[in-house]
Each structure stands twice: as structure tokens, then as C-alpha cells.
C-alpha positions, 0 to 999 in steps of 0.5 A, a space after each residue: 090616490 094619497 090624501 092628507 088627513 086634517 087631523 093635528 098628526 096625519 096618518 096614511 094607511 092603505 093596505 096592498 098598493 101595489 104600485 106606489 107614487 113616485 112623487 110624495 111631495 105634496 105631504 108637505 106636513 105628514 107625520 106618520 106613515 104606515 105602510 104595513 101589509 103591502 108586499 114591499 120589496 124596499 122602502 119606496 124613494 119617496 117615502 124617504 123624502 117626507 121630511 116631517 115624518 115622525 113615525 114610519 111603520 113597515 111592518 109584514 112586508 118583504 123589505 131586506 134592507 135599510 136605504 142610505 136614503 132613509 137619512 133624509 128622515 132627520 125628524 124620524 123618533 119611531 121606526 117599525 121594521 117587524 116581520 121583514 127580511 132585513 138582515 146585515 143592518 149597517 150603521 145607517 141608523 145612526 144617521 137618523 138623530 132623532 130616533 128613539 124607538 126602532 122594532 126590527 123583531 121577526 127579520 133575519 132567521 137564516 143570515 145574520 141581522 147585524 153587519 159586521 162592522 155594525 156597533 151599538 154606538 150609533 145608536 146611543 140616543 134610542 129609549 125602546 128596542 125591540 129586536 126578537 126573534 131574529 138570528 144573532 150569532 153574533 152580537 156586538 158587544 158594545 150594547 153599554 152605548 145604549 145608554 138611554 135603552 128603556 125598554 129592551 125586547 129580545 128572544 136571545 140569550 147572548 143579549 141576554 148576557 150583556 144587559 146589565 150594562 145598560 143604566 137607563 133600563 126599566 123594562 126587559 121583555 124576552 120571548 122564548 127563553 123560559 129557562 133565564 126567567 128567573 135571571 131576568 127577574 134577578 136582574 130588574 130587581 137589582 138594577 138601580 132605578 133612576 131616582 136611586 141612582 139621583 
């Protein structure tokens, strides 16, 4: 069974659950969820009734896509997808007003992460993306909509390519890319920082 934590931001964690409760509905103030580790297949429907959740974390589950439900979440600032097997991402996200971090690294390496109708304009409030190690053939161009990107990790470079238009951007991490090394160090040397840019 589920039971609230008395502490000021409520966890939950339990690994291999193999049979999930279909009613959440007495976590009427839990913050954060984390349910890594569990052979997901989905994001269980009640999970995506709590409304006060602030941080979900999936991570290391088998989960292939983002439910139209998840926009219930309207508090959700942190959402971690690691190491899942999401691929074709719609603009669903954008629906979540108040995210600022999503980790969708280590998904897709066969099929195509994006949708193709997907755009990074519905996403333009994020502060920290992390999305390496996934296959991106095709990458929406309009990354400049990320206008409040802070922190950018990746292992791509046509990413790569298109980060200087990125104003808010203060970190750039990239895995597995050696050889633009000194690109990336060029271009955080040369990008403005905030106070410069008044």
C-alpha cells in the first residue's frame, strides 16, 4: 500500500510494483513522485490525477509515449523520462504550463524521438533540457523558441548546430561528440551572459 511522507515535499518511491493502484486519490498533497525502476510499459492514469505534483521521475522503465492525460499535471516544473523508449514526442508538453526541466535522454535509437509535426515553441518556458543520446535525424528548427534554455545537454550534432540561438543559455553539456569540443568551448566563451546583455 501508498503512504503520505510527513515530510514539507512528499516523496514516494518504490521499486518493482508490478501492480499499480488505480486510485491516487488520497495523495491529495504530494509533491514528488518517483517511480523509476519499475518495468512501466505507461504512465499509470492515476498518476496523472495528482494534481499537486511538482516532479515526476520515470526513469529506467519501458514507457513508449507521453499520455494526452499527463496535462492534468498543470503544477508539474520537473519531468525525468531517462532511459525509456519514447519516441515520436507531440506537442502535448506544451500543455504543462509550468515545466521548466524535462530529461527525455537515452529513448529513441531506432525511431525518430520528435513527431514530425512537433516545434520547440511549445516549449519556450523550459530552463534545463536534456535530451542525449536519442536519435535525431530530424530536429526541429525552431530551437531559438527555447528562449529560457539554461542548461542544454545532448550527444548530437545538428543540435549542436543550432544553439547559438539560444539567448538565456549558460551550460552546454555534450556526450560523445569529441571532435566539436573546441566548437562548444568557442561558443560559450562568446555567448553573452546575462548581465552583459543588461
Amino acid at each position: 500500500t501508498l503512504s503520505s511522507s510527513s515530510a514539507a515535499s512528499d516523496v514516494y518511491k518504490r521499486q518493482l510494483m508490478y501492480r499499480f493502484p488505480q486510485d491516487l486519490s488520497g495523495f491529495c498533497a504530494l509533491s514528488s513522485l518517483d517511480l523509476s525502476r519499475n518495468r512501466l510499459t505507461h504512465i499509470p492514469p492515476s498518476v496523472c490525477t495528482i494534481s499537486t505534483l511538482t516532479a515526476l521521475t520515470l526513469t529506467s522503465n519501458r514507457i513508449t509515449k507521453i499520455p494526452a492525460e499527463i496535462i492534468q499535471l498543470r503544477h508539474l516544473v520537473e519531468l525525468n523520462m531517462g532511459v525509456n523508449s519514447l519516441r515520436n514526442i507531440t506537442t502535448i508538453l506544451g500543455e504543462l504550463p509550468e515545466l521548466r526541466a524535462l530529461d527525455i535522454s537515452n529513448n529513441s535509437t531506432k525511431a525518430e524521438l520528435f513527431d514530425a509535426e512537433f516545434t520547440f515553441q511549445c516549449l519556450s518556458h523550459l530552463e534545463s533540457l536534456n535530451m542525449r543520446l536519442n536519435k535525431l535525424n530530424i530536429v526541429p528548427d525552431d530551437m531559438g523558441a527555447l528562449k529560457n534554455l539554461k542548461y542544454l545537454h545532448i550527444s548530437s550534432t545538428e543540435v549542436l548546430a543550432l544553439v547559438h540561438h539560444l539567448p538565456a543559455l549558460e551550460t552546454i553539456e555534450v556526450s560523445q561528440v569529441n571532435r566539436t569540443k573546441r566548437f562548444i568551448s568557442c561558443l560559450l566563451y562568446t555567448s553573452p551572459s546575462p548581465r552583459d546583455r543588461g
